[in-house]
Structures are given as structure tokens and as C-alpha cells.
N, C-alpha and C positions, 0 to 999 in steps of 0.2 A: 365531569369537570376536568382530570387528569389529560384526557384524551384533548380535549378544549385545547388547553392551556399547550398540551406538544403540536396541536395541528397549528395553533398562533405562533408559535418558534418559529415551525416549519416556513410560515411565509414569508416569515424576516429574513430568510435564508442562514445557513449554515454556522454563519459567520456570530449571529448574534450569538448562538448556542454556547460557542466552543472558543471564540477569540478573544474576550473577556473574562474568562473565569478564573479562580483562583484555585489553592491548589485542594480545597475543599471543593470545587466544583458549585462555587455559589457565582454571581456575576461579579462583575466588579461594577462600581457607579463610574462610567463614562464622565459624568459630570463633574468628578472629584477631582481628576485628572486637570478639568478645564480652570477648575476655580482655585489652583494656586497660582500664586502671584508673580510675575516677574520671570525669573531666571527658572522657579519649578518648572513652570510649563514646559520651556525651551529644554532642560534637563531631561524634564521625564521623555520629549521627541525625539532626542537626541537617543536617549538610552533605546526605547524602544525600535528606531530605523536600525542600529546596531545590532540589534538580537534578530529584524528581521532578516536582515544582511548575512549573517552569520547561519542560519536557521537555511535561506535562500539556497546558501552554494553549500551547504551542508545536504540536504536534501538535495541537487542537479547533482552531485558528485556519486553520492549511495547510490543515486538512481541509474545512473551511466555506466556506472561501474559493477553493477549485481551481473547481468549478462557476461561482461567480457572477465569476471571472475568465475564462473561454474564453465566458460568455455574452455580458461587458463588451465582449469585445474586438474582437463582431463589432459591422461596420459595416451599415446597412440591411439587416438580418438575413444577412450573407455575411461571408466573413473576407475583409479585406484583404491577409491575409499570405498565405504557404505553410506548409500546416498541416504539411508533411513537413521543409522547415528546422526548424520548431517544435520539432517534435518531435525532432531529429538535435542540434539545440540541448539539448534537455533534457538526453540521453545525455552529448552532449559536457561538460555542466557536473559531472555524477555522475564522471563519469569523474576529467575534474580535482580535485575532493571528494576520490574515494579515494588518488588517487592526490600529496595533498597531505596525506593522514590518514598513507598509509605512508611518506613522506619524515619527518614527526614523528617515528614510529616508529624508522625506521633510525639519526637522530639521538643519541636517546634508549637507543635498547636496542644496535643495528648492527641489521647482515642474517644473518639466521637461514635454514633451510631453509622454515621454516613462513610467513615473509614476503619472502620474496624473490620478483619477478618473473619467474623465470627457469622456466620452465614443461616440459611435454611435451606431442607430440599428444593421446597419450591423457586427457590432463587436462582441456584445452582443447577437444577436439571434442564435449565433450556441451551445452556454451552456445547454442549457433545455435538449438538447438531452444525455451527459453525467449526467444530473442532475438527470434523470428520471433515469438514467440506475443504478448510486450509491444508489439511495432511494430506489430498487425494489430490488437490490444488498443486501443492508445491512438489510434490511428487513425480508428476506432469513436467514440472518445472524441471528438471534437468535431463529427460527423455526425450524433451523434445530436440534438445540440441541437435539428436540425432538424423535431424531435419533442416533444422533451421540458420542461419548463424547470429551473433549477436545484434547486428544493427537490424537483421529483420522482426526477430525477437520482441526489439524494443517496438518496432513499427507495430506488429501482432497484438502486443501487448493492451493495444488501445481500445479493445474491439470491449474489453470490461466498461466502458464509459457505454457503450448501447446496452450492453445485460443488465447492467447496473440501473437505469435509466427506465431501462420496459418494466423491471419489476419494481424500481421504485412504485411506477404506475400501477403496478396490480396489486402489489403485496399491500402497500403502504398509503393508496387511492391517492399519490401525488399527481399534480397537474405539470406535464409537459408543455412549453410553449412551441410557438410554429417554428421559431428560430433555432429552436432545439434538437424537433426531430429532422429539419435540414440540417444540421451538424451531425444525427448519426448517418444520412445518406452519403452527405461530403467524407465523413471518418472511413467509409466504407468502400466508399472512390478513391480515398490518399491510399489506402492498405492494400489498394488492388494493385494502381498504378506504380507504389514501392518495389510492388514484386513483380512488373512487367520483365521479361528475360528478353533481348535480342538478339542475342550471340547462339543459341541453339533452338532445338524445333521447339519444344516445350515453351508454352506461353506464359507460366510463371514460374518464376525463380524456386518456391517452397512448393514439395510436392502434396497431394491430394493429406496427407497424415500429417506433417504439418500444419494443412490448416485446420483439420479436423481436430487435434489436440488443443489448443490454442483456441478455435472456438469452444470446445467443452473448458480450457483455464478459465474464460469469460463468463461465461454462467454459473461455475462453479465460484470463483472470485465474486460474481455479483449477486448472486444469492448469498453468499455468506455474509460480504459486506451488508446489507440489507438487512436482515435478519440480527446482526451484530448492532445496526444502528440500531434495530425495533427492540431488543433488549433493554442499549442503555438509557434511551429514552422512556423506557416502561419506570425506571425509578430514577429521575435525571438528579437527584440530590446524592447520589452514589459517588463517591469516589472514581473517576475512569482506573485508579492504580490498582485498586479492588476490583474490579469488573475484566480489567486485562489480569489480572493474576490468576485468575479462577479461569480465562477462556484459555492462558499458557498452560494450567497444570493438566486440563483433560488434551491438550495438547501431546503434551509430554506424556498420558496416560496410553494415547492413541499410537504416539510414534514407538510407544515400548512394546506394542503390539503388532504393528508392523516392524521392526527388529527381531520379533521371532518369527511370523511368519516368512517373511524373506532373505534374512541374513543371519538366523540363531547360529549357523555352524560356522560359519565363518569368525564372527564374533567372538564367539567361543573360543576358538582355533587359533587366533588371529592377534584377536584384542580389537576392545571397542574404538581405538584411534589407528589401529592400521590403516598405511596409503595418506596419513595425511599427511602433507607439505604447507609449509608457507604460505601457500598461495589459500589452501584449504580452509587454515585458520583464517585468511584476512574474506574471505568471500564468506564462513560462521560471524562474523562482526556483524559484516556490512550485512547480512539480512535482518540480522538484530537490533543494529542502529537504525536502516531504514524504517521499520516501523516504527520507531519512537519519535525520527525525525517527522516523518510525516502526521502523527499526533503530536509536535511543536510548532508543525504549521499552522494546521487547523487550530490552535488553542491561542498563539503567537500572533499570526501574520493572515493570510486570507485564500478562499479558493484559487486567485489569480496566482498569485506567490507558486503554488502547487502546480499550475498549468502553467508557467514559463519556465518550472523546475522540467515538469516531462518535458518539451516542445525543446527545450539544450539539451537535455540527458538525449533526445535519439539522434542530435547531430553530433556530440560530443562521442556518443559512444560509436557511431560508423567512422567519424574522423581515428579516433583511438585502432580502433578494427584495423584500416586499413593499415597503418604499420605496427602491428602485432599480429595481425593474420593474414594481411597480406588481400584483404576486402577490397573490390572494384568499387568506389562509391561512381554509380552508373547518373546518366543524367534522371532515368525515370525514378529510381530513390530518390535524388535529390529534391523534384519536385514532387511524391510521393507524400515525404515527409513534411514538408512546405502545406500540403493540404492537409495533411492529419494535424498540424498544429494551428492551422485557421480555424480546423471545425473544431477542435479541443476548447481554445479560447472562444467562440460562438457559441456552443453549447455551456461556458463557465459564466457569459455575461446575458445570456438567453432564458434566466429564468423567470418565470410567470412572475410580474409584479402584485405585489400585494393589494388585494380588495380596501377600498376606504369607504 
């Protein structure tokens, strides 16, 4: 009946899951909303286009700006910091986030079974596996620069929407529509033609390692996404602020691991914040903000909301590029990215309608 009851979510699509709930993670009645009278209604539409609004350019903004923050913030093309503090940094601040989200809550509501910290093996032992996947993920995430620059980045970045998609279908026995797997061939066509080069022999702009990293980010991203979704729908009356607090700490468990492995001497030597600057701190934010913003999308506003946030973040950020780094925005980017944002929204309004 458990399994019933999430594969019926499932076809309502996302939206019904996660853009009504409160902050127990129970639904809200839709119909509550409709049945006050007069000036409530208009009030509470009012309030809510506001938060979408706000929620909207807060999300295109994190989004645009994650890239041409880890490009900023290297020095003589190398980073001055440790990209493994960086990144145990990020964790540690999501972690704080949630775990400052469920203190409101206790507050406000107490402790409940469904938000309480207080946990079991069995609960807990299925995170390490998405833990390892975001740490080897993000990891990735700033070597690859070494390849790429930020508006292609952004462009690459898409290729998670087909990994994410194929295993939705295997992992999760989700039905893709026809509409959809044409949206991953078109995604696959904008990402080529982004990177068409004409100015030298080489036929794409990012070389063979490039794209090789960047497709292992996408499986790696899409598997973990996946496997994160199948989690929290294994007990959907959970807390999400409980559920991200336990996947940040094995987080932070894993990146304290990779800190010895790769940078104990330094560390040591050094100190755990040498090499940052300004710019360091503000690109630690913004990976930490970005994932909260983008779970007040999905809870807030709707998958669409998310797909015109990427489809501006990768013009926004090649516009940005070119006067900070001095980027060609070429005509094949431009139409590049032009088709990676038809197939994004195609593949967002392409999903399998529900059986009556």
C-alpha cells in the first residue's frame, strides 16, 4: 500500500508532492485557500506570486552565478584554497540551515515523531551512498574548469536532465513520454552545437576531458538525485529538514576524509581557511543557498519556475563571462543554448499524463 500510495504521487507529478506542504511535510488543503472570502483570496495570491517572485530571481541568480564564482576565485589559473575545506564548508553551512530551519519548527509546533532528530540505523544507513556520490560530484566541480569556461559549464551542466531521466526509468520504473525522450536528443544537439568552434581546427570548443568529466558529473548528479528522491519518499511524513540534515552530516563526514587524504599537510601547515578571499566566501554561500533555494522552488512555486530559472542563468551567466573574462558569446552558443532551453522546457511539460 506505501509503494501504491508514492507511485499515485508520482503521476500527479512533482508539484503535488512538494508545492503544498507545510512545514511538517503534511499537504496543505488547496481548497482552504479557495474558500475564504472576498479580499483572503486575493491576499493569500497576492502573497504567494510574491514569494514566487522572490524565490524565481533568487534561484536564476545562485544559478548564474555558481560558475563564474569558482572561475573568480581562482588565482593564476589554480585555486589558492583547498577545494576539499570548500567544499566540507558548503555541507557544514546546509547542515546549520537545516538544522536552524528544525529549531524554528520545534519552537513553533514542539517535536513530533516526524521531526525529531532521534533516528535508527536502519534510517540512516542508506545516506553515505548519496553522500559519496555529491562529494566525488562536486569535486569534479571545480577541475573541471580546467577545461571548460563558465558559460559552457552552464551549457554541460544540462546533460543531468538525460541521467536523471534514464534512471529515473530504471531505478524507479518511471514512465517517460515521447516528448521527452525528444527533449533528451534536442538537449544533446543544443550541447553539441554550444560547443561548435570555428575560429580553429578543433571542432569543439571543450576538449575530449571536458566532456568526459561533465558526463560522469551527470550520472553521478543523477544517480544521486534519484536515490535521494527514493529515500525520501520511502517515509514521505518525514521532515525534508531532518532528512537533509543526516544526508549534510555524512557529508561532512566524507569531506573530512577527503581533507586528509588530499590536503592533511597543507591544512595543517596552513590553516583550514588559507587562500580564501572574498570572492571564496561569497561562491561557500551561494552553493549553500542554491540548494535550499532550489528545495523553495519545488515546495513554493513549480517545476516550470526551475526551468526558466536554468534557461536565464546560462544566458545570464555567458552575458556576465564576457565582461569578466572577456568570453566570445559566438553565434553557435547562442543558438546552442536557445536549444538546450526549448528541450529543458519540453522535457518539463512532456510528462506522461496521468491514467483515469
Amino acid at each position: 500500500m506505501e509503494y501504491r500510495r508514492i507511485k499515485d504521487q508520482e503521476n500527479y507529478g512533482e508539484k503535488s508532492q512538494t508545492d503544498v506542504e507545510n512545514q511538517h511535510g503534511k499537504p496543505f488543503s488547496v481548497g482552504a485557500a479557495e474558500s475564504v472570502p472576498g479580499s483572503g483570496v486575493s491576499s493569500t495570491n497576492k502573497s504567494n506570486w510574491k514569494l514566487k517572485s522572490v524565490v524565481t530571481i533568487a534561484l536564476t541568480l545562485l544559478t548564474s552565478s555558481q560558475a563564474i564564482l569558482i572561475v573568480w576565485s581562482k588565482r593564476a589559473g589554480k585555486y589558492d584554497y583547498s577545494v576539499t575545506t570548500a567544499n566540507f564548508s558548503v555541507e557544514a553551512l546546509k547542515c546549520t540551515l537545516s538544522l536552524a530551519a528544525l529549531v524554528r519548527i520545534w519552537k513553533s509546533h514542539g517535536v513530533t515523531a516526524d521531526n525529531t532528530l532521534s533516528t535508527s540505523f536502519e534510517e540512516v544507513n542508506v545516506y553515505p551512498i548519496p553522500a559519496i556520490l555529491y562529494l566525488i560530484k562536486n569535486l569534479l566541480q571545480y577541475y573541471i574548469f580546467a577545461y571548460v569556461d563558465a558559460p559552457a559549464y552552464q551549457i554541460l551542466k544540462n546533460l543531468n536532465i538525460i541521467s536523471t531521466g534514464v534512471l529515473y526509468r530504471i531505478i524507479l520504473k518511471k514512465k517517460l513520454s515521447k516528448i521527452q525522450w525528444a527533449a533528451f536528443i534536442l538537449l544533446c544537439a543544443g550541447c553539441t552545437t554550444a560547443q561548435l568552434n570555428s575560429t580553429s581546427d578543433r571542432v569543439l570548443q571543450t576538449p575530449v576531458q571536458g566532456w568526459v568529466m561533465a558526463i560522469v558529473m551527470a550520472l553521478l548528479s543523477g544517480f544521486a538525485g534519484v536515490y535521494t528522491e527514493a529515500i525520501i519518499k520511502k517515509r514521505p511524513s518525514r521532515n525534508i529538514n531532518v532528512q537533509n540534515f543526516w544526508l549534510y552530516v555524512f557529508g561532512m563526514i566524507f569531506n573530512l576524509v577527503a581533507i586528509c587524504i588530499q590536503d592533511y599537510d597543507e591544512v595543517m601547515n596552513k590553516g583550514f581557511f588559507h587562500g580564501y578571499s572574498f570572492i571564496t566566501v561569497c561562491m561557500v554561500l551561494n552553493h549553500a543557498l542554491s540548494g535550499i533555494a532550489v528545495s523553495m522552488v519545488m515546495k513554493y512555486a513549480d517545476n516550470i519556475v526551475k526551468v526558466y530559472s536554468t534557461s536565464v542563468a546560462m544566458l545570464l551567466t555567458a552575458v556576465v563571462s564576457v565582461f569578466l573574462f572577456g568570453f566570445h558569446l559566438s553565434l553557435a552558443f547562442f543558438l546552442g543554448s536557445m536549444v538546450v532551453s526549448v528541450s529543458v522546457y519540453l522535457h518539463s511539460i512532456g510528462k506522461p499524463q496521468p491514467q483515469k
